[in-house]
N, C-alpha and C positions, 0 to 999 in steps of 0.2 A: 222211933218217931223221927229222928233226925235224919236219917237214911230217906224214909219217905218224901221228907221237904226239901233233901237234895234233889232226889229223883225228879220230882214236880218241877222244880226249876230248872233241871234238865229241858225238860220239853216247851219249856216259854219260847216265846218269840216274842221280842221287842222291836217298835214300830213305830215313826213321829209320820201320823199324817196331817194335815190340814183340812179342815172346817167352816164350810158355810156359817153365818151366823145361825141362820136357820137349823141346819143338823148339829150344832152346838147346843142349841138349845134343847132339842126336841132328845140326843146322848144324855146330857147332862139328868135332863127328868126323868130318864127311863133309869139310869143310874142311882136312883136314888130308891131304887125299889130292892138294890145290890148293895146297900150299906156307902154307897158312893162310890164305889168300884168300877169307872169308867172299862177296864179291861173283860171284866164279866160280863158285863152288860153287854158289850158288843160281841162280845164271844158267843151268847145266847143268842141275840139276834144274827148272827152270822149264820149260827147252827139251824133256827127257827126257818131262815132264807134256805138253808138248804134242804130243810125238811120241804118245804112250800112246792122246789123244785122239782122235787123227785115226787111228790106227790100229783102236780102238774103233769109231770109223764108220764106218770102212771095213768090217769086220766084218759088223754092223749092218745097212749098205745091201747087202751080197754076200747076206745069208742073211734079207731083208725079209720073204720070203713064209711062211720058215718060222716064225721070230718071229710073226707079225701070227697065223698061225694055232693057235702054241700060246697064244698071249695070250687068242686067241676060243675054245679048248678050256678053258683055267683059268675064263673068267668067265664060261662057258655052265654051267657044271661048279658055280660057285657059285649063280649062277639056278635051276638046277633042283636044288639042295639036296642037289647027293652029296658037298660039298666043306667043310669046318667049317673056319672062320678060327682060329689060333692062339691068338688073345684066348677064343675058344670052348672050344679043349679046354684053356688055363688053367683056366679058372673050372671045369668041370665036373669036372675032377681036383685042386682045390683047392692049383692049383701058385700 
């Protein structure tokens, strides 16, 4: 067993970042669902992020052709002037 919790702390990586109050707060809550284990906590959402990621591209490369051709229907759309950018209808409705 001692072996083991060498090993484990083999592989740590230690790290002081800084903190919004905001994402202080928002760490601190989710830590508390990890016995208050600030380092788990973000370790899981680290990992969660990079599940989201890889899931995202996955997405992404399943549905490339239909993407790639609404992408070319938006910016033919704006080329030939049936399509007004946001910044445009601000200004001309004095939002």
């Amino acid at each position: 067993m001692y072996s083991v919790t060498a090993c484990y702390a083999c592989y740590m990586a230690s790290r002081q970042i800084d903190l919004d109050e905001e994402s202080d707060r928002i760490l601190s809550g989710l830590a508390q669902d990890y016995q208050g284990d600030l380092g788990k906590a973000l370790g899981d959402l680290l990992r969660a992020h990079e599940s989201i990621e890889a899931f995202v591209a996955g997405c992404e490369e399943d549905h490339r052709d239909a993407l790639l051709a609404q992408r070319e229907r938006g910016e033919r759309g704006f080329r030939e002037g049936r399509f007004t950018t946001w910044d445009e209808v601000k200004r001309r409705n004095d939002l």
